[in-house]
C-alpha positions as CSV (number, residue, x, y, z in Angstrom):
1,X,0.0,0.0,0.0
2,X,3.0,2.7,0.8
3,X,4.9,2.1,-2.5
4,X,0.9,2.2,-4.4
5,X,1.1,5.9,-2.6
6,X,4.7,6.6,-4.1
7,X,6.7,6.1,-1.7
8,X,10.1,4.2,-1.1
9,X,9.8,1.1,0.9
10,X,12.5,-0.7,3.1
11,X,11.0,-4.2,4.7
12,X,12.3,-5.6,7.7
13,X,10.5,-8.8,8.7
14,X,11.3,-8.4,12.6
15,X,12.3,-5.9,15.1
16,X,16.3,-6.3,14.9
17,X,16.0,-6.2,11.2
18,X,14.3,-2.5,11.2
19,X,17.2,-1.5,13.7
20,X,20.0,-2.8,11.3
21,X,17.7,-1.1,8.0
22,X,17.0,2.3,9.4
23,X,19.3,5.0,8.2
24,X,17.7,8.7,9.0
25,X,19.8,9.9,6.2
26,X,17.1,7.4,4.2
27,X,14.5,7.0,5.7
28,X,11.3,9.6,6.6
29,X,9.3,7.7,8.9
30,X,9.4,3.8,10.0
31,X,6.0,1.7,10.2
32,X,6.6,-0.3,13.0
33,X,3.9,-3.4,14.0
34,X,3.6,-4.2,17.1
35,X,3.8,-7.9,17.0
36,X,7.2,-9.3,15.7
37,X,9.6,-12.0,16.0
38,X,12.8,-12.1,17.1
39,X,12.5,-8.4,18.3
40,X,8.6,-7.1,18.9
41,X,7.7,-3.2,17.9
42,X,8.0,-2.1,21.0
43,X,11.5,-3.2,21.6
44,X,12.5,-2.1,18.7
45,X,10.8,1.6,19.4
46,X,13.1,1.7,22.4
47,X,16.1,1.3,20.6
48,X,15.9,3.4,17.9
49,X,14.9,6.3,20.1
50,X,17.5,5.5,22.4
51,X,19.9,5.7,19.4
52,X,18.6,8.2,17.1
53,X,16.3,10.1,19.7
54,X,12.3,11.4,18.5
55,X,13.4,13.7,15.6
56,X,11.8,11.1,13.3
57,X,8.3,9.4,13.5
58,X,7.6,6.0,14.2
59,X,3.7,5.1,13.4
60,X,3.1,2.0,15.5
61,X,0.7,-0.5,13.8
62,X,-1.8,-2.9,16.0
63,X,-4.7,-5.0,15.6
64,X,-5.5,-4.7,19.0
65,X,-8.7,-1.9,18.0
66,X,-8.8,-1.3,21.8
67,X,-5.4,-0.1,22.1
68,X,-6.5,3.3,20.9
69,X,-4.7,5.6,23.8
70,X,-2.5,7.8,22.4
71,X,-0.7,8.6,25.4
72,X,0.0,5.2,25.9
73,X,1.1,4.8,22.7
74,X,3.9,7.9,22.9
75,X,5.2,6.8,26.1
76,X,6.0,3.5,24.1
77,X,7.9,5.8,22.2
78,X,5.3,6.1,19.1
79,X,4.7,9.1,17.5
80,X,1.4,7.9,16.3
81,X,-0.3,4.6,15.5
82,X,-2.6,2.8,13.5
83,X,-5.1,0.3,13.8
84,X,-5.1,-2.5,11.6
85,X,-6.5,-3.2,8.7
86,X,-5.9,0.2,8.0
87,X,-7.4,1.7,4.8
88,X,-5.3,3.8,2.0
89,X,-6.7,6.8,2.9
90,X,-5.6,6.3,6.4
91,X,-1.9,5.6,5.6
92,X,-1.8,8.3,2.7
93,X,-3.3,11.2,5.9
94,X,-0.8,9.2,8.4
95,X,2.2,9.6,5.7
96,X,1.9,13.4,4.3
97,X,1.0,14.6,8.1
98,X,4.0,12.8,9.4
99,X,6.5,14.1,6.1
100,X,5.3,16.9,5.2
101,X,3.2,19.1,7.4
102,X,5.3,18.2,10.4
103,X,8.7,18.7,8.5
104,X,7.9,21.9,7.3
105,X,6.6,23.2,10.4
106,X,10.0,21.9,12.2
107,X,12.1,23.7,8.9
């Protein structure tokens, strides 16, 4: 659905993958799920923050539709999150907000 929007996708299958895949010098924003193997979303949150800080946006993505706190969801380290199955016009509003609007207001 990203690349049918445009956009330039990197895949990591698990947690530790996304770690050794992200590059900010690539990369604009990271769709991280929640449920992974070998490293989960969450753990993987924690280290990229941890190494690259929150200058970049991570959108977590669950299919737990009661998970819907946002609060909770940026003290995980998320800058915003989705519920799955998410719909294109969901991901194309997540993806220019999280690009564009919030890049130029931080230029």
């Amino acid at each position: 659905m990203v690349e049918s929007l445009g956009c330039s996708v990197d895949l990591a299958n698990n947690g530790r993958k996304a770690l050794e895949l992200y590059d900010p010098s690539v990369h604009d924003c990271i769709f991280m799920d929640i449920e992974m193997p070998v490293m989960n979303g969450l753990e993987a949150t924690a280290a990229l923050r941890e190494k690259y800080g929150n200058d970049f946006p991570i959108i977590g993505l669950s299919a737990d539709a009661m998970g819907g706190d946002m609060k909770k969801h940026q003290s995980l380290g998320f800058s915003d999150y989705l519920i799955k199955p998410v719909k294109i016009e969901t991901l194309a509003n997540k993806i220019y907000h999280w690009t564009v609007t919030k890049k130029n207001i931080s230029a």
